[in-house]
MMTF fields as JSON, N, C-alpha, C and O atoms, coordinates in Angstrom:
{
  "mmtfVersion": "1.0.0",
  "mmtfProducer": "UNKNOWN",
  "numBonds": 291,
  "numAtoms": 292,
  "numGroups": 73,
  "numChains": 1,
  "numModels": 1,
  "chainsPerModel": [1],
  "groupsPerChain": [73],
  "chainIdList": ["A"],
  "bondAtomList": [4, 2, 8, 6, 12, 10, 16, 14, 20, 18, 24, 22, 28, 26, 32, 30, 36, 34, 40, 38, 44, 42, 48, 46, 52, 50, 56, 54, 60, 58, 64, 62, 68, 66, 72, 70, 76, 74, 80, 78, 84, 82, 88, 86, 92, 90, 96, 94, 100, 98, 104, 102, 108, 106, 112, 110, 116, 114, 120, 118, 124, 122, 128, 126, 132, 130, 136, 134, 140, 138, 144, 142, 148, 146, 152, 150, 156, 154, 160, 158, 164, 162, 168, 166, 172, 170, 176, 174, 180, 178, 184, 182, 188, 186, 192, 190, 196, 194, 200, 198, 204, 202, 208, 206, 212, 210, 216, 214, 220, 218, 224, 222, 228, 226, 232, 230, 236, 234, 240, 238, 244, 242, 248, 246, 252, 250, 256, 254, 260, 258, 264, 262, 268, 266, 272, 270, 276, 274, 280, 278, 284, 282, 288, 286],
  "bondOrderList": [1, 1, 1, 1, 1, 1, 1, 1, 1, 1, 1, 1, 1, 1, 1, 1, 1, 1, 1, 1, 1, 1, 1, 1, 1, 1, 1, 1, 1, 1, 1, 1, 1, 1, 1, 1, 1, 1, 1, 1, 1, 1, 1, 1, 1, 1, 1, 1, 1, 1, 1, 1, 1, 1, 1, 1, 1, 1, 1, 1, 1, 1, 1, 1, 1, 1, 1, 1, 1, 1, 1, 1],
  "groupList": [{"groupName": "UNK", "atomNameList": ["N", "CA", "C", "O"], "elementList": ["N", "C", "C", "O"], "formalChargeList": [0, 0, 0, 0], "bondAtomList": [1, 0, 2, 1, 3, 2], "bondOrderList": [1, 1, 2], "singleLetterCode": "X", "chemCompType": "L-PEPTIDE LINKING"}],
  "groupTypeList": [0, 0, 0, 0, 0, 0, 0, 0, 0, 0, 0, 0, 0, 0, 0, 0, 0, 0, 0, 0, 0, 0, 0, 0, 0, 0, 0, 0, 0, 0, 0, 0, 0, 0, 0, 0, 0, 0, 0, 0, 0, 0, 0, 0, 0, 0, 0, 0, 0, 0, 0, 0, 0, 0, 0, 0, 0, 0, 0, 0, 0, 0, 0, 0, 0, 0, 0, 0, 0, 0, 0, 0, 0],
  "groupIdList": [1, 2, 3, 4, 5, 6, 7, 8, 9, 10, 11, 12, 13, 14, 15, 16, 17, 18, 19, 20, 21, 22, 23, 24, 25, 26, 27, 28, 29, 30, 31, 32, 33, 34, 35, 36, 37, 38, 39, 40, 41, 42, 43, 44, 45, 46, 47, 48, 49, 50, 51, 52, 53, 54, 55, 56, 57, 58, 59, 60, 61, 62, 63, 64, 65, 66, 67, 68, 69, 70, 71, 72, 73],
  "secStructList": [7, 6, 6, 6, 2, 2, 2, 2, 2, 2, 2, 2, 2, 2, 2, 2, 2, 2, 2, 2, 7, 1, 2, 2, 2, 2, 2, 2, 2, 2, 2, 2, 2, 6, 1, 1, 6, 2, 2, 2, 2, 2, 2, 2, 2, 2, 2, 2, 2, 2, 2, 2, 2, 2, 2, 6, 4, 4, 4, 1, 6, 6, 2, 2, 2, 2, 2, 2, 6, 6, 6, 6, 7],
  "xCoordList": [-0.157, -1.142, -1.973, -2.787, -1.684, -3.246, -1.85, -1.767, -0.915, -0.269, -0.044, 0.331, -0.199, -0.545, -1.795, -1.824, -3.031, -4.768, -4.698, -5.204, -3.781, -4.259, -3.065, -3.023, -2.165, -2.026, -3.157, -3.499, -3.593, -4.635, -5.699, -6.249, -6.079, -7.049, -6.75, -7.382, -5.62, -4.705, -4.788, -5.079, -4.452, -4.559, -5.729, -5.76, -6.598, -7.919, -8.99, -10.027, -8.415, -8.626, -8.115, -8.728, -6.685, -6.338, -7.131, -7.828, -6.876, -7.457, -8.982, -9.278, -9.834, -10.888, -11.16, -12.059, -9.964, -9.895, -9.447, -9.927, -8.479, -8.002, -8.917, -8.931, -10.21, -11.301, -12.012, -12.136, -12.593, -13.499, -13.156, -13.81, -11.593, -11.474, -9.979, -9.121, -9.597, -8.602, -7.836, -7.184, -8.196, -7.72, -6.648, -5.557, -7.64, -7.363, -6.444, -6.016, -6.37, -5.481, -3.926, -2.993, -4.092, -2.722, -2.337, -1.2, -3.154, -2.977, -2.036, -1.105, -2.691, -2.421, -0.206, 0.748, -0.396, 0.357, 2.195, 3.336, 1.731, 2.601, 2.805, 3.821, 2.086, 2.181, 3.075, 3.553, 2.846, 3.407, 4.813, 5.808, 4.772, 6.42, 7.286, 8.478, 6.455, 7.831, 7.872, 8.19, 7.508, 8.464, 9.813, 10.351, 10.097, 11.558, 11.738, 12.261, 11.387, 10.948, 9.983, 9.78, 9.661, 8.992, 9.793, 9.335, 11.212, 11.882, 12.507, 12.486, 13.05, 13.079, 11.944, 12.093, 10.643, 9.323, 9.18, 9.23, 8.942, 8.825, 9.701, 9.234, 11.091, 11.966, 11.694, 11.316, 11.788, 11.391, 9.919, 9.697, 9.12, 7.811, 7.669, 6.899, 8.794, 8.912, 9.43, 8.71, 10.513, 11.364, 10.229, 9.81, 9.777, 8.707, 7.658, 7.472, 7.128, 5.806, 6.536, 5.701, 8.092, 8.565, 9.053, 9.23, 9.175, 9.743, 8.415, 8.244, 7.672, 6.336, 6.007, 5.705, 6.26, 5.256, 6.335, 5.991, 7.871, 8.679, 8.498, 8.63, 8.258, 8.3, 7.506, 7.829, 6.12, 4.975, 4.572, 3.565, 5.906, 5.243, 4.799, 3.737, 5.54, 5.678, 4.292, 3.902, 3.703, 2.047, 1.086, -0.053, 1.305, 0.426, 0.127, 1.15, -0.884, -1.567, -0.715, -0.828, -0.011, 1.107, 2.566, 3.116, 3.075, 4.616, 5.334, 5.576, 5.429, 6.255, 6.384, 7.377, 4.992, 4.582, 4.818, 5.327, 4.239, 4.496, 6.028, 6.434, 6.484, 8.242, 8.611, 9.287, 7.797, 8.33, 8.319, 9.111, 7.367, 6.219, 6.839, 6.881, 7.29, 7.955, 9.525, 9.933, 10.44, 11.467, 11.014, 11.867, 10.376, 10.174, 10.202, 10.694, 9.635, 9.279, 10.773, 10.867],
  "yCoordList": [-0.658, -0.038, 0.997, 1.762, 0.922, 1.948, 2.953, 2.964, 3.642, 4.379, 5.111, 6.283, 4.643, 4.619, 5.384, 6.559, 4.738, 5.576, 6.859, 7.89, 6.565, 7.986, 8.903, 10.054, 8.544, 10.238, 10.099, 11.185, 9.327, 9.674, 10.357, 11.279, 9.872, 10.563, 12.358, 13.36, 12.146, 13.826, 14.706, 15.885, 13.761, 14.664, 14.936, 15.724, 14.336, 14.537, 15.778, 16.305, 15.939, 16.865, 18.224, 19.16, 18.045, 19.128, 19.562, 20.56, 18.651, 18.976, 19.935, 20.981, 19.172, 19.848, 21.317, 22.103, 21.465, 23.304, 23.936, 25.061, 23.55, 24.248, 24.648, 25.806, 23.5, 23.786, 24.883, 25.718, 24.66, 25.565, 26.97, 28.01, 26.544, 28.17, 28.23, 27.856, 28.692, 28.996, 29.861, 29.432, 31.191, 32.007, 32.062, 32.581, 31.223, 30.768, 29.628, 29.45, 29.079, 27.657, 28.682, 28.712, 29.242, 30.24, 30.747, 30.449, 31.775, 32.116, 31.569, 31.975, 30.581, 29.333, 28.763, 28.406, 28.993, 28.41, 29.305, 28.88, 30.364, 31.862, 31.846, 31.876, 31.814, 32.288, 30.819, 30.958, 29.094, 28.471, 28.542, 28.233, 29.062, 29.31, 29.868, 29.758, 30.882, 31.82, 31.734, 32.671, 30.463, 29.672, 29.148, 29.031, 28.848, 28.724, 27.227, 26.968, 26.471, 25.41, 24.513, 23.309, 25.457, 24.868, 24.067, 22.999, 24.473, 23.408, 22.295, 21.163, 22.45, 20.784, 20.129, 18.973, 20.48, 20.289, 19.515, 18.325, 20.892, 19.774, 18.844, 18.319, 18.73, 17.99, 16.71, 15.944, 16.293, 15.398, 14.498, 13.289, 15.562, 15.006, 14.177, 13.243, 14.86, 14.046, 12.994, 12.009, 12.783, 11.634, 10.711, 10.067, 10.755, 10.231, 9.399, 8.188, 10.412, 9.919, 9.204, 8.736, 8.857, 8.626, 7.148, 6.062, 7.437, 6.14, 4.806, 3.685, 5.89, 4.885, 4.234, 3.1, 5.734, 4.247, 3.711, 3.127, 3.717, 3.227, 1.423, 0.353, 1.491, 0.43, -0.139, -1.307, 0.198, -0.491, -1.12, -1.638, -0.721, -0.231, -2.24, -2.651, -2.9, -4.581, -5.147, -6.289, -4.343, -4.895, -4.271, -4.637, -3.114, -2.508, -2.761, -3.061, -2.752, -3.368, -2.764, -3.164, -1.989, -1.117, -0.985, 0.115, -1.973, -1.964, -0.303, 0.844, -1.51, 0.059, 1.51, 2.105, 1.99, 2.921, 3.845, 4.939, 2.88, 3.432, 3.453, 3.98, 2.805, 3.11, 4.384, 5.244, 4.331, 5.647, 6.938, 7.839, 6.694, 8.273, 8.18, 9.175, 7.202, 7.226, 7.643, 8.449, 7.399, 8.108, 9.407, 9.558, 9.888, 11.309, 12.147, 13.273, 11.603, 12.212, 12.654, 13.259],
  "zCoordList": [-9.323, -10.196, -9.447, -9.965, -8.273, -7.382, -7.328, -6.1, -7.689, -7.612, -8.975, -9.017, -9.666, -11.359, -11.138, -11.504, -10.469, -10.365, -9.959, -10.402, -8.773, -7.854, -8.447, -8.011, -9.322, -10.296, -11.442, -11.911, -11.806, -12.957, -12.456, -13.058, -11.171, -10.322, -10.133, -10.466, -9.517, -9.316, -10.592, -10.797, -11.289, -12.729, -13.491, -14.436, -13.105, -13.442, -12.488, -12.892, -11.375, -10.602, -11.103, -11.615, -10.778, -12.013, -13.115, -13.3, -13.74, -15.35, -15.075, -15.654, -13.967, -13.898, -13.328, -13.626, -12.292, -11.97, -12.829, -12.971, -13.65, -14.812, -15.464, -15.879, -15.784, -16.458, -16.618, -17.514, -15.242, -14.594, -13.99, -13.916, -13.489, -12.759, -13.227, -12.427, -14.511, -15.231, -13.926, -12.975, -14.301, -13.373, -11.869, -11.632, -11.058, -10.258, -9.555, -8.415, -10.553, -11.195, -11.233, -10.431, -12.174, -12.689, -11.759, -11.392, -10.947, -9.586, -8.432, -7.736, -8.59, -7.297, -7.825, -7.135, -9.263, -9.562, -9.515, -9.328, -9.733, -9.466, -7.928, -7.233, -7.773, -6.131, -4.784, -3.658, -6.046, -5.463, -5.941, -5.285, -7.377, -7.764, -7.467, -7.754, -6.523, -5.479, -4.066, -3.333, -3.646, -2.261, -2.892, -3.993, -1.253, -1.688, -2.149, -3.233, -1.481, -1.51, -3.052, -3.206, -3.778, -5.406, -6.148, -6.555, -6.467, -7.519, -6.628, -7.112, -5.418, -5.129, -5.162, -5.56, -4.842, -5.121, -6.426, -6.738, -7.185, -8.416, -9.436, -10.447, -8.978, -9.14, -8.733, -9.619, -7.642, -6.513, -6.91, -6.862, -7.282, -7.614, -8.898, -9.122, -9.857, -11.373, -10.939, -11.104, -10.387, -9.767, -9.808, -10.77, -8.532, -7.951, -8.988, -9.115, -9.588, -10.387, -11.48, -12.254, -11.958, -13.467, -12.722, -13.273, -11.549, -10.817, -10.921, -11.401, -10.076, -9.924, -11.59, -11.964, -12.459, -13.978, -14.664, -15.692, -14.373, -14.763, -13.736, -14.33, -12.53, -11.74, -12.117, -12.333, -12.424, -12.226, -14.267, -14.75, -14.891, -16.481, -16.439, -16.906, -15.992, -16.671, -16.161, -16.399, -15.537, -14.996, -15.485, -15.196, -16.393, -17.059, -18.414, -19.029, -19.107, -20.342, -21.381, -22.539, -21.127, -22.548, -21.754, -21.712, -21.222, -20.895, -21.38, -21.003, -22.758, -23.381, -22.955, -22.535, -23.19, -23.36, -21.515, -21.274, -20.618, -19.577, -18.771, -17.735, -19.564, -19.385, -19.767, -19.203, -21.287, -21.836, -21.042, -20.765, -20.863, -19.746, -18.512, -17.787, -18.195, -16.516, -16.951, -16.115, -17.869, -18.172, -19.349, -20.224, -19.404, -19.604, -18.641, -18.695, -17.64, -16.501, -15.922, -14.854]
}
């Protein structure tokens, strides 16, 4: 479950520069899309995060649901 937090945490960070500094956010986000290195990146990272709420879904208060979201991912 503390792996479950700290993307809610991550994503809540997010959510909040997006907020506040649109721009810059977008910026940041162009400029990481043309390394070479971005789509194993964010390939890898879905893996990752769909793994974690797929693993963890049978300890969480909505099973279901976090299965679902971990195979979306």
């Amino acid at each position: 479950m503390f792996l479950i937090a700290a993307f809610a945490v991550l994503m809540l960070l997010f959510s909040l520069i997006m907020l506040f500094r649109p721009h810059a956010f977008a910026q940041g986000i162009i400029s990481f899309s043309e390394l070479p290195y971005f789509h194993p990146f964010e390939v890898s990272s879905r893996l990752i995060a769909g793994g974690i709420f797929v693993a963890y879904a049978a300890d969480s208060q909505f099973p279901l649901l976090f299965k679902a979201i971990g195979l979306v991912f």
